[in-house]
C-alpha positions, 0 to 999 in steps of 0.5 A: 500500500502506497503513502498516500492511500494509507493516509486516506485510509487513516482520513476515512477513519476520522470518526472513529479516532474522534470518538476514542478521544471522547471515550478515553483508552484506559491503558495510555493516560489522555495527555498522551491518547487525546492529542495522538487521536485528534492528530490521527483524525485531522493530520489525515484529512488536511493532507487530502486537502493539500492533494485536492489543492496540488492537483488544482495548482498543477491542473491535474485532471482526468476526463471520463466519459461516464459508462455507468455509475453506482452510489457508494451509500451501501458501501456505508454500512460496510464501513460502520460495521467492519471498522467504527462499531468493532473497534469503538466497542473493544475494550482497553483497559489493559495493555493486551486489549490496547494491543488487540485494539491496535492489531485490529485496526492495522488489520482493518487499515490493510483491508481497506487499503487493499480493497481500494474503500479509503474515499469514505470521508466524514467530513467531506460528506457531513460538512461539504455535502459531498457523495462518492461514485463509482463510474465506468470510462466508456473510453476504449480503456474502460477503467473504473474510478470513484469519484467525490462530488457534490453534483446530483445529476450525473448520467451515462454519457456525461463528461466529467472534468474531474481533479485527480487524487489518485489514479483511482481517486478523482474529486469534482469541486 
């Protein structure tokens, strides 16, 4: 997994790292679990937006010509329940539970890295109005990208002009 995928990654979990800082881990004092987790919740998402803002300064876009779209809303669920409810909902009040808490989320870290789902972005979505897509070329090389908009009518046929993050990420402003 490339850096700048496990940094999504650690973007994409946001929430969960927010709700550690409320909740408190019983095995690290809070002077020393606060600041890490707000850290992990916030250094991840300013570094997509510093990539949102090069790819606009450098002008790196891609055009797709839209095949097909899916809504990845039910992607979601799969977000919730394989990452933030397991791991908000383990116990750490011991130095082992703090250990199987952190083997956990290195695990989920690499499943989400290696299935590509590191574009599910809390704050983009509550705060910007953002969705995410996945769509289908209809260019001769057919690929697939998700992309992160705020546009409601995109259709089969369309053209989109979009920012590239990743070659598989692309952000439409």
């Amino acid at each position: 997994m490339d850096l700048i995928r496990f940094i999504l990654v650690l973007a994409c979990m946001a929430p969960l790292f927010i709700l550690l800082a409320i909740r408190g881990v019983g095995a690290v004092s809070w002077e020393v679990y606060f600041p890490i987790c707000i850290a992990l919740a916030v250094l991840p998402n300013i570094y997509l937006l510093f990539r949102v803002r090069q790819a606009d300064s450098k002008n790196d876009r891609k055009e797709i010509v839209v095949k097909s779209l899916t809504d990845n809303r039910d992607q979601l669920l799969t977000y919730i329940f394989a990452m933030l409810i397991p791991l908000y909902q383990s116990s750490m009040a011991t130095d082992q539970d703090l250990a199987a808490a952190l083997a956990s989320l290195l695990f989920v870290i690499f499943i989400f890295g290696h299935m590509e789902i590191y574009y599910m972005n809390f704050f983009l979505a509550a705060f910007g109005g953002y969705r995410v897509l996945t769509l289908s070329d209809a260019s001769k090389f057919s690929a697939t990208h998700v992309l992160i908009t705020k546009k409601r009518n995109i259709q089969p046929g369309d053209v989109v002009l979009a920012l590239r993050i990743t070659d598989f990420l692309l952000f439409d402003k």
